[in-house]
C-alpha positions in Angstrom: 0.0 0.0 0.0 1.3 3.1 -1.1 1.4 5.9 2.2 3.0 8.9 0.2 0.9 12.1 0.6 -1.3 12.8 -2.7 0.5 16.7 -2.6 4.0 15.0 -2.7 6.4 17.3 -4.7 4.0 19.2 -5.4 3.6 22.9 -4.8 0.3 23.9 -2.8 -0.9 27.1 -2.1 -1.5 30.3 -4.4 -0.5 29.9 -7.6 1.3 32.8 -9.4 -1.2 34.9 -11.2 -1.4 35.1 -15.1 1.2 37.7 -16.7 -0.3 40.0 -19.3 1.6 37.8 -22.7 -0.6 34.4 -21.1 -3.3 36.1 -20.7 -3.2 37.4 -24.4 -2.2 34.5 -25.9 -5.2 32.7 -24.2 -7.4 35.1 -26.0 -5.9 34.5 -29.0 -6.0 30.9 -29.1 -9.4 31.0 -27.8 -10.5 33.6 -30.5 -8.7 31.6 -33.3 -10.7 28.1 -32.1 -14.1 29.8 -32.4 -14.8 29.2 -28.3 -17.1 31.9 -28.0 -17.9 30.3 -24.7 -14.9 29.7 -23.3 -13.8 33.4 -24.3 -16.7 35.5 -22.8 -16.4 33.4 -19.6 -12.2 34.0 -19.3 -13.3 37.5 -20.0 -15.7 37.7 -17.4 -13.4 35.8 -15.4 -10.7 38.7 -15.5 -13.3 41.7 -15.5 -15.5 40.7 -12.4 -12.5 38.6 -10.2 -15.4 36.4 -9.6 -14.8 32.6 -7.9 -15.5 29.9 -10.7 -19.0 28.5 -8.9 -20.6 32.4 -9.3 -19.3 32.8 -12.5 -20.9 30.3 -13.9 -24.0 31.6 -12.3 -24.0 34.2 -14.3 -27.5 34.6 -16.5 -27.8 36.8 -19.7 -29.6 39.4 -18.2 -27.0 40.3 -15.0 -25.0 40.8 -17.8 -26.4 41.9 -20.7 -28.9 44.4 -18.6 -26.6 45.8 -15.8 -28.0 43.1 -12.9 -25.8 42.0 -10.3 -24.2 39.0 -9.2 -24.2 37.9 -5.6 -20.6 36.9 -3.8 -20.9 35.6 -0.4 -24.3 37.3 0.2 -24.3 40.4 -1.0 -24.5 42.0 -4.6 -21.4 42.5 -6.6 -21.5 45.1 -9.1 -18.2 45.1 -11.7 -18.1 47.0 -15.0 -17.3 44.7 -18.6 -14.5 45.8 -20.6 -15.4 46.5 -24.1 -13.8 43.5 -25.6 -15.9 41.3 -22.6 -18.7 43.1 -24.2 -17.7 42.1 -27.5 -17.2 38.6 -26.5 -21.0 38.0 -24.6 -22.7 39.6 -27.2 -20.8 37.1 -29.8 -22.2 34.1 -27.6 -25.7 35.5 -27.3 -25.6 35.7 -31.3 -24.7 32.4 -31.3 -27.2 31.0 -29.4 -29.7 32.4 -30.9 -28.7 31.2 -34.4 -28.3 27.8 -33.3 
């Protein structure tokens, strides 16, 4: 039976966050790919600083009419960059075509 600890060599606790050139080519690669999804949620990701579990939350109409979004009880209010924008109303587009 194998006792090692499952975190062996491994390095716990807060990662590094993402320097500007990753977080680039991440929008890139997700632009290039056609992930509309993926891209207005990494978007939303950076804008609003949201944990993963709210973000996914999220309905059209906090974001597409101004609502708000609800972290640890209370509203959050957070304003979309242009190209986060860009990217929701590309998946709402999408959606509706499909």
């Amino acid at each position: 039976m194998n006792t090692s600890p499952w975190n062996k060599d491994r390095i716990i606790g807060q990662k590094r966050s993402l320097q500007i050139s990753h977080i680039w080519g991440i929008r890139i690669r997700l632009e290039q790919e056609g992930k509309t999804r993926d891209l207005a949620l990494f978007n939303m990701a950076l804008d609003s600083k949201l944990p993963g579990c709210d973000l996914v939350k999220l309905k059209v109409s906090d974001v597409a009419y101004g609502g708000s979004v609800s972290k640890t009880g209370s509203p959050v209010q957070f304003e979309i960059t242009k190209g986060t924008r860009e990217a929701v109303a590309a998946l709402i587009d999408a959606w509706q075509f499909s």
